[in-house]
Structures are given as structure tokens and as C-alpha cells.
C-alpha positions as CSV (number, residue, x, y, z in Angstrom):
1,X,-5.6,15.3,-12.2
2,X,-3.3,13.1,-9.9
3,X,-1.5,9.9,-10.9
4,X,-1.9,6.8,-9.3
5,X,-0.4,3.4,-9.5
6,X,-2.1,0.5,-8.7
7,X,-1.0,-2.4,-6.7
8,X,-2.7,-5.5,-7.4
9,X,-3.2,-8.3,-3.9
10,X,-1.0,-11.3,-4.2
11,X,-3.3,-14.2,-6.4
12,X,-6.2,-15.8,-4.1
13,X,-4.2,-18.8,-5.0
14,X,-1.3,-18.4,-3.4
15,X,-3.5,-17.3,0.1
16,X,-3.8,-19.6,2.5
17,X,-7.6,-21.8,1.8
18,X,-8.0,-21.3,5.8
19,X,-7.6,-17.6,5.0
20,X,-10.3,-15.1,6.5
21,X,-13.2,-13.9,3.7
22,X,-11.7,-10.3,3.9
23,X,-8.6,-11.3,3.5
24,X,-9.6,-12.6,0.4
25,X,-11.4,-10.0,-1.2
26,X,-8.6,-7.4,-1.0
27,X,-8.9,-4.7,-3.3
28,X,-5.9,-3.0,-5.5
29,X,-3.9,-0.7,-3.1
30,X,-3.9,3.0,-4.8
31,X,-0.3,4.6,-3.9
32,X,-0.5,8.3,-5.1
33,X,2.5,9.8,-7.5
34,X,4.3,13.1,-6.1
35,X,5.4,14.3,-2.4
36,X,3.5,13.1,0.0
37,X,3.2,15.7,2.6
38,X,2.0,14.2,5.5
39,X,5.4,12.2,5.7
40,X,7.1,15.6,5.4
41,X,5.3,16.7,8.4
42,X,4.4,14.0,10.2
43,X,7.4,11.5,9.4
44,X,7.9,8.3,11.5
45,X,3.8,8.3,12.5
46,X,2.9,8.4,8.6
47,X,5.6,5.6,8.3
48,X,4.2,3.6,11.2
49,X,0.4,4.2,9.6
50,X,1.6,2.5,6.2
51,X,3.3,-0.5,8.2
52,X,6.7,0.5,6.8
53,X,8.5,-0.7,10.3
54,X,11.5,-0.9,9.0
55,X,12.0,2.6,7.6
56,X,10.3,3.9,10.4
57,X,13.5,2.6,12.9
58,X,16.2,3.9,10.0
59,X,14.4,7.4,9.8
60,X,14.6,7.3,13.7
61,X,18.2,6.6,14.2
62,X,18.9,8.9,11.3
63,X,17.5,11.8,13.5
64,X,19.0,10.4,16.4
65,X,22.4,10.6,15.0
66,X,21.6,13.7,13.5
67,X,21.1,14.9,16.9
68,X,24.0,13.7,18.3
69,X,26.3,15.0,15.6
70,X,25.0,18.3,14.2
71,X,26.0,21.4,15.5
72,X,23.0,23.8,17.1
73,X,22.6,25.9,14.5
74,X,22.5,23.9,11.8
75,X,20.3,21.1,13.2
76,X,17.4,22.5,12.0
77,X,18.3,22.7,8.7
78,X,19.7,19.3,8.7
79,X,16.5,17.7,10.1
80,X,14.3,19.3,7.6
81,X,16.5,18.2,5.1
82,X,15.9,14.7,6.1
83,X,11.8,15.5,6.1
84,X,11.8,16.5,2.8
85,X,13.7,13.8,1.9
86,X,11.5,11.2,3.6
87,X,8.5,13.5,1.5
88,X,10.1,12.9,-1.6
89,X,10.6,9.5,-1.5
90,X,8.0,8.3,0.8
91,X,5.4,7.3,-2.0
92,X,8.4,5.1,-3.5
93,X,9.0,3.2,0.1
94,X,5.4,2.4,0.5
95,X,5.7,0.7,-3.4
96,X,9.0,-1.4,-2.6
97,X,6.9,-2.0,0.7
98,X,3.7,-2.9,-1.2
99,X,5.9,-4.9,-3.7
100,X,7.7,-7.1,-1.0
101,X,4.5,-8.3,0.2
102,X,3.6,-9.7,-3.1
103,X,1.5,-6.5,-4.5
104,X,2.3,-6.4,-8.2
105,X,2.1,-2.8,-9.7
106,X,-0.2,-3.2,-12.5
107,X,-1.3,-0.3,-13.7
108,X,-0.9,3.7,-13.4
109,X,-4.3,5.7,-13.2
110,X,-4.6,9.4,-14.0
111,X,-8.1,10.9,-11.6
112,X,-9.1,13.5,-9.5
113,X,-9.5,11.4,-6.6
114,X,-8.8,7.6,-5.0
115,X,-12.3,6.6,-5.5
116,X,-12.0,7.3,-9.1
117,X,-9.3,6.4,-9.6
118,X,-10.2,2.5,-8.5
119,X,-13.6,2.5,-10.0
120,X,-11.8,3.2,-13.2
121,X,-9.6,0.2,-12.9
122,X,-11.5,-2.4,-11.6
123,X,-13.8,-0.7,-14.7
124,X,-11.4,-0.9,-17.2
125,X,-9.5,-4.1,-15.6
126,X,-11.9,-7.0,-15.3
127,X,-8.9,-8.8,-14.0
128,X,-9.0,-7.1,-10.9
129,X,-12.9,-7.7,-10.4
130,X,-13.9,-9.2,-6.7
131,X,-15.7,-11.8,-8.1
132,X,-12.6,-13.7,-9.2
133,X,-11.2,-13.1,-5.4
134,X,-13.6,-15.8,-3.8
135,X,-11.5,-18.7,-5.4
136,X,-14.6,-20.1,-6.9
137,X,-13.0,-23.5,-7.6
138,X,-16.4,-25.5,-6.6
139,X,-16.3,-29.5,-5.8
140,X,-17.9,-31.6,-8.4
141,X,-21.5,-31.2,-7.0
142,X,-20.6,-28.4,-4.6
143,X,-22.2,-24.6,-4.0
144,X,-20.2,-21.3,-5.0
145,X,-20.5,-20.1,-1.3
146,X,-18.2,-19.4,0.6
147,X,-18.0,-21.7,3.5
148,X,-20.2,-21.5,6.3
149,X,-22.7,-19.9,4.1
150,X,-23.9,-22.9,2.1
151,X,-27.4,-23.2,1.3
152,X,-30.4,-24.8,2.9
């Protein structure tokens, strides 16, 4: 079994009304628990692929300066060092990440896999359902679809 927390989307209300329907119907963001090995090995790319832009341009000028500073012999130590690092903590950056952009962590989920893992919240959390995500606040008089899509 592997642990997941789960990040909930900021509240439909607080999206802009002009916003796109997709962007509306976000679903919980599933960050898994442990060392995340493709940051170990692939380290500012896996940053860049989980928008953490920020980290990515630390994690570079550490190596830089690690470059620049370190002895031959014991630059390869030192940069793995770092990699494991990054592996360690990398799951916790993408949260922090997650959390700045107005994701709150709302639950942790024990599953085999991510697709579990989410059917079983939005199972067991009908907070989280989709349905609730298309800001069905109708007009006095007025249709439940979303715009564009009103009926005939």
C-alpha cells in the first residue's frame, strides 16, 4: 500500500466566473508519500514537470556552485548528495508548492495505486464531488448549464 495526501483545488468560488469549464472542474491533486525517485534521477526536469520553477533555479545554482567549489574527487559524492536530498524532500516541495497555490491538504489516502486512491476519496468525500465544481448558483428562472450550453 502507498500513502497519499490529497490536495483539494482552491473553492469554485474564489475562481474567476470568466474562468474556463476545465479549469473549474479540477480534481484533488494526489502527491505520493516517500522518495520520489525520478527527482533523484532526473532532478531539475522532474522539478520543471511539477511547475516548481523556483526550486528548479535554487537546485541549479546549487550544482553550479557545487561545481565551482568542490574539489574533483569529491564532486561526485557531493552532487549525489544533493540528488538524494532533492529525492527526499521533493514530495514535500511539490505540497508547499501545491499549498501556495491555494490547494488545501485535506486528506491522506492509504492504496495501491493513484486511481484508487482518488476514487476512494471522492467516494468517501462527497465534498470533493465534481458536481459541486460547476458553481451551480442558477438565476431566478435560469438553466444549471454551464454557459454556452443552455437549452433549446
Amino acid at each position: 500500500m502507498r500513502v497519499w495526501t490529497v490536495h483539494t483545488p482552491p473553492e469554485v468560488s474564489r475562481l474567476p466566473r470568466a474562468a474556463s469549464l476545465e479549469s473549474r472542474l479540477r480534481l484533488p491533486v494526489l502527491v505520493r508519500e516517500g522518495f520520489a525517485w525520478a527527482a533523484f534521477l532526473f532532478g531539475p526536469l522532474w522539478l520543471l514537470r511539477h511547475r516548481l520553477w523556483l526550486a528548479t533555479v535554487i537546485h541549479l545554482a546549487t550544482l553550479a556552485i557545487l561545481v565551482a567549489l568542490v574539489p574533483g574527487l569529491a564532486l561526485l559524492p557531493a552532487v549525489l548528495a544533493l540528488q538524494v536530498l532533492l529525492g527526499a524532500e521533493a514530495q514535500d516541495l511539490r505540497r508547499h508548492a501545491l499549498a501556495r497555490r491555494g490547494f488545501a491538504h485535506s486528506h491522506v489516502v492509504a492504496e495501491r495505486d493513484a486511481d484508487r486512491a482518488l476514487a476512494r476519496v471522492l467516494e468517501l468525500a462527497p465534498v470533493l464531488d465534481l458536481s459541486r465544481a460547476l458553481d451551480a448558483r442558477p438565476e431566478p428562472g435560469g438553466s444549471l448549464a454551464p454557459a454556452g450550453m443552455q437549452p433549446a
